[in-house]
N, C-alpha and C positions, 0 to 999 in steps of 0.2 A: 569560494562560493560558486554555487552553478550559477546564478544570476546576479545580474548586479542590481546594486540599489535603488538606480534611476528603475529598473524595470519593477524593481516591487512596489515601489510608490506609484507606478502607472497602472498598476492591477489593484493597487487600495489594498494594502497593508491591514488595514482595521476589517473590512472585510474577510480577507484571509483569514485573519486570528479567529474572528469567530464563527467562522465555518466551523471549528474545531467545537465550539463552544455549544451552538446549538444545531449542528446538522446532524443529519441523520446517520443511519449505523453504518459503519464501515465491516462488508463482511466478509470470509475467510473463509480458510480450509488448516485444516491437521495434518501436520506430515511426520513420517517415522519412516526413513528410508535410508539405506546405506550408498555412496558415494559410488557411480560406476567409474570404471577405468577408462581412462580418454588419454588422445596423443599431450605431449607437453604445452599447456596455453603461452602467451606470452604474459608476462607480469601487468598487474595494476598498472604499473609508473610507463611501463611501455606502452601500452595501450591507453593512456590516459589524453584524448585529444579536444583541444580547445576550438570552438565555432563560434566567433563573437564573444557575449558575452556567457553561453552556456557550452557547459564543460560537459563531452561526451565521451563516453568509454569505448572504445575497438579494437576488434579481434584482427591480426595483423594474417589471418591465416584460420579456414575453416578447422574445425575439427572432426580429425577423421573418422571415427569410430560413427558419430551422428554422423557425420555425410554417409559411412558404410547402413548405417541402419535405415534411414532415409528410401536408398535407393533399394533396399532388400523389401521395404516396408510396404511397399504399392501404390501408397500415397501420390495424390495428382496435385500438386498446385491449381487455386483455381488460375493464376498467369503464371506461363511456364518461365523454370525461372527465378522468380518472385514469390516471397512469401507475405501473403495480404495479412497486415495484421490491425484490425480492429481496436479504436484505442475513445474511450471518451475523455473528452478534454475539456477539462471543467476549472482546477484550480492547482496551483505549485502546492506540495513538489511531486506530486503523484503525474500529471499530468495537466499540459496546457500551452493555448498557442502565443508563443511570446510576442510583445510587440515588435511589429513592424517584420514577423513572421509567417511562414502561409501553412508550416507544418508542426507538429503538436511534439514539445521537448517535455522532461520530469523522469521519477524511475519509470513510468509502464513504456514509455514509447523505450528507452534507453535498453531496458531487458530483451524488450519485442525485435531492437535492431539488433542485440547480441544475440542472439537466437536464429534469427536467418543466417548472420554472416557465420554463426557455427556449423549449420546445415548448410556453407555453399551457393546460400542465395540474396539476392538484393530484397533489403527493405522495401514492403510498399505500405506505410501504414496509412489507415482510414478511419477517420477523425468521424466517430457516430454518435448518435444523442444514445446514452445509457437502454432507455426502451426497444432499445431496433437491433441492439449484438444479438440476442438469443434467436433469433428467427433468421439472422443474416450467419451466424454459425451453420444454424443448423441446416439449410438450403444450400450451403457451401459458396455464398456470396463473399463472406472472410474464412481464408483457413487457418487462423487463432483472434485469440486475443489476450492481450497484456492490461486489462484495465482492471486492478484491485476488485477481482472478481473472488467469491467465496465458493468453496466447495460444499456443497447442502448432499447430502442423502437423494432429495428429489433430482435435483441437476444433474446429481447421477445418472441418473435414467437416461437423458439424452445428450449430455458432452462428456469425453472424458478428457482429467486434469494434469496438470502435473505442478507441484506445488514450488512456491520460489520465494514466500516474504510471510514470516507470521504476523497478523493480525493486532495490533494493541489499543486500549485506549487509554488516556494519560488523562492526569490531574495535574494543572499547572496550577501554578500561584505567583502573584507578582515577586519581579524578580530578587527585590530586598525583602519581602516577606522573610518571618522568624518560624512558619512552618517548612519542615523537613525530607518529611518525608507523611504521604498517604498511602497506605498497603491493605487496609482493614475497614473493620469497623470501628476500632476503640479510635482510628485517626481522624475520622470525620465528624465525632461527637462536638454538637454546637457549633460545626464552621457552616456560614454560609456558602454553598455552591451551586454555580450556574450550569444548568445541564439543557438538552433540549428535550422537549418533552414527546413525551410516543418514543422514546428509543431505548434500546440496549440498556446506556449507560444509565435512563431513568431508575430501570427496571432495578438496577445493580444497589443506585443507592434508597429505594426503596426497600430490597432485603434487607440490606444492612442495618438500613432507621429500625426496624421490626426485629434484630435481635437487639440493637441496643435498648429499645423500648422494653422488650423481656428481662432483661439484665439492669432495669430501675436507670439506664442512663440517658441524658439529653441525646436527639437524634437532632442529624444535621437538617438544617433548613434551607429546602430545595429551591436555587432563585432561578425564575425564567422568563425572558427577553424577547420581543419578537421583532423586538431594533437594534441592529447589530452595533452599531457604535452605541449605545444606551450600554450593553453587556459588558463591552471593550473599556468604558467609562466607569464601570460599576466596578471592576479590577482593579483598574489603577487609582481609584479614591479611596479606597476601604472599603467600599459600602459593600462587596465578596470577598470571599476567603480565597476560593478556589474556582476554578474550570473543571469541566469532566467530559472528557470528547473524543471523535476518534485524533489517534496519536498525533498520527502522522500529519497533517495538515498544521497542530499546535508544535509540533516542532518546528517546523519551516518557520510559524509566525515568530516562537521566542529566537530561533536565528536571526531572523530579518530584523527584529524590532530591539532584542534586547531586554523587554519588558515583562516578559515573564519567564518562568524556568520549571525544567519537571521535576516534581516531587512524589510519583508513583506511578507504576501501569499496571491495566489487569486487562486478561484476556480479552481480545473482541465477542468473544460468545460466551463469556461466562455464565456459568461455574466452565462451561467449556474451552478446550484448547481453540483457536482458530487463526486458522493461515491463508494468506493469497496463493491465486493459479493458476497458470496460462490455461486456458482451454478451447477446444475443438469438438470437433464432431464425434458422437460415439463408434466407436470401431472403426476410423478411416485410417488408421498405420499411424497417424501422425505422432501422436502423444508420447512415443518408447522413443523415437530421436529427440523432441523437443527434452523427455526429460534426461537425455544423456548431456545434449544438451548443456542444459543448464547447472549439473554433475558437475561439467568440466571447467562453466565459468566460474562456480564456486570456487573449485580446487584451485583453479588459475589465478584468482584473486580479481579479476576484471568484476564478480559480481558486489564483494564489498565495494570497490571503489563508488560505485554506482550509488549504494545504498551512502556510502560517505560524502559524496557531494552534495547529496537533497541531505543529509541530515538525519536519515534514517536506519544508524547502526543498530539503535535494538531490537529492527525488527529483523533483522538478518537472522537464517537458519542455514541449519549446519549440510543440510541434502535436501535434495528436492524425491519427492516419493508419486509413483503413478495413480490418481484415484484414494485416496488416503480415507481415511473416517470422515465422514461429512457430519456438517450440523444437522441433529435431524429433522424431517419435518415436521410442519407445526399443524 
C-alpha cells in the first residue's frame, strides 16, 4: 500500500469513501496516440522507492529524447532548472498532503515528479486550491500541472494537453453483496443507488431509468445523502444497493476499508470517452517533451507502478497523445 493505515484513519476513511459517492464529476480527456521512441527506462521494481510510509516511483536517469526536445523546444522554466508543477490536493489517492507532511503525495504529484526528472529537472510542485491553476498556467506562474484535469474542446483554446490516466466512474457495492457486475441498463433495474446529485453520474442513471421505463421495466431508485457517513451507513446496512461515483477515489476507499468492491465502470463523460492531462500553456514548447515524456514512462513501466500503488490500474492507458478530442463544449 502507498499509505499506511494509521494514516487513513487520520484523514477519515468514511469520508473518503464518500467523496466517491456524492462528489462531483471527475473530468477527462480522450487519447489515441502512438507510443514515441525514448532511451531505455529503468524498470517499475528499480525505480520503485519507499519515503516513510508512501511509496514513490523514480527515474534513476532523465530521458534523453525529452531532455533533447526540451532543449530544441524554447521553453523557459518559470525557475531555471525546476519544473513548477501545480498540483491541488484535496484527498488519496489522486492527491494530498499526508499527515505530519508539508508536501502533497498520490498519482498527480507522483506523475508530475516523473515528468520533471524525465526532462532533467527538479520537482517543484505547488499545492493550489482547484480555482487558481487555470489563471496561474496561463500567466506562466506554474509551467504544468498533474491534477486530474480534463481535456474539453474549450480548454483547448488556451492550454495544450498531453494525456496520461483515462477517466472512469465505478459502481461499488458492498463487499459480500450477491450483485456482480453493473455495465448497463438491465443491471440497475430496481437497485437502490446512491449518487450525487448535479453530476455526470446523475445524468447517466437518469438515461438509463428512461430506457428501461420504455422497455415496461422497473427503473432504479436514485438515493441521495448530503451526510457523508448517513451514505457510508446506508451501504453497509442494506438500506443501498450500490455507489456510482468517480472511480478512482471509491477505489482507494474499497482498498483502505475492505468494505466495498467494484462491480462496473463507465466512462467519465459518457456516452463519451474521457481521459486525464497534464497541461500547460498554449503554444509554449512544453507539451511535445512532457508527452515524450510520459511515452517513455509508460514503456518503462515506472507509470503502471504508480497507477499500482494508489490502486488505479484500470485507469491506466496505453500512450499518451498531444491535444486529443476534447469533451465538447456545453
Amino acid at each position: 500500500m502507498a499509505i499506511s493505515k494509521k494514516q487513513g484513519i487520520a484523514l477519515g476513511v468514511a469520508v473518503v469513501a464518500v467523496a466517491a459517492i456524492v462528489g462531483g464529476i471527475v473530468t477527462a480527456v480522450s487519447l489515441n496516440g502512438s507510443a514515441q521512441a525514448a532511451e531505455p527506462a529503468p524498470t517499475a521494481s528499480e525505480a520503485n522507492v519507499a519515503t516513510g510510509d508512501i511509496q514513490w516511483v523514480h527515474l534513476d536517469e532523465p530521458v534523453a529524447e525529452a531532455v533533447d526536445a526540451l532543449k530544441k523546444s524554447g521553453f523557459t522554466p518559470v525557475e531555471p532548472g525546476k519544473l513548477t508543477v501545480a498540483v491541488a490536493a484535496y484527498q488519496p489517492p489522486l492527491a494530498y498532503i499526508p499527515e505530519g507532511e508539508t508536501l502533497p503525495a498520490g498519482t498527480e504529484p507522483n506523475i508530475g515528479s516523473l515528468i520533471a526528472e524525465a526532462l532533467g529537472l527538479t520537482y517543484n510542485p505547488v499545492v493550489v486550491a482547484w480555482a487558481d491553476w487555470p489563471l496561474g498556467i496561463q500567466s506562466g506562474k506554474y509551467d504544468l500541472i498533474t491534477s486530474n484535469v480534463t481535456v474539453t474542446e474549450e480548454r483547448k483554446e488556451l492550454y495544450d494537453f498531453a494525456s496520461y490516466r483515462e477517466d472512469l466512474l465505478g459502481f461499488y457495492v458492498r463487499s459480500d453483496s450477491s450483485i456482480s457486475k453493473i455495465e448497463g441498463p438491465e443491471d440497475i433495474s430496481g437497485l437502490k443507488i446512491i449518487v450525487g446529485s448535479g453530476t455526470n453520474q446523475e445524468q447517466v442513471l437518469l438515461t438509463w431509468n428512461k430506457q428501461l421505463e420504455s422497455e415496461g421495466k422497473a427503473p432504479a431508485e436514485l438515493v441521495y445523502y448530503d451526510d457523508n457517513a448517513a451514505a457510508t451507513l446506508a451501504i453497509q446496512s442494506g438500506r443501498a444497493d450500490a455507489t456510482f461515483g468517480p472511480n478512482a477515489t471509491a477505489a482507494w476507499a474499497a482498498r483502505e476499508t475492505g468494505d466495498t468492491k467494484l462491480v462496473g465502470t463507465v466512462p467519465g463523460g459518457w456516452p463519451l470517452t474521457a481521459n486525464i492531462a497534464a497541461a500547460t500553456a498554449k503554444g509554449n514548447g512544453l507539451i511535445e517533451p512532457v508527452q515524450i515524456a510520459l511515452n517513455a514512462l509508460i514503456t518503462g513501466g515506472q507509470y503502471g507502478e504508480v497507477l499500482k500503488i494508489w490502486g488505479l490500474e484500470q485507469e491506466g492507458v496505453d500512450t499518451s497523445e498531444v491535444n486529443p478530442q476534447g469533451l465538447p463544449k456545453s
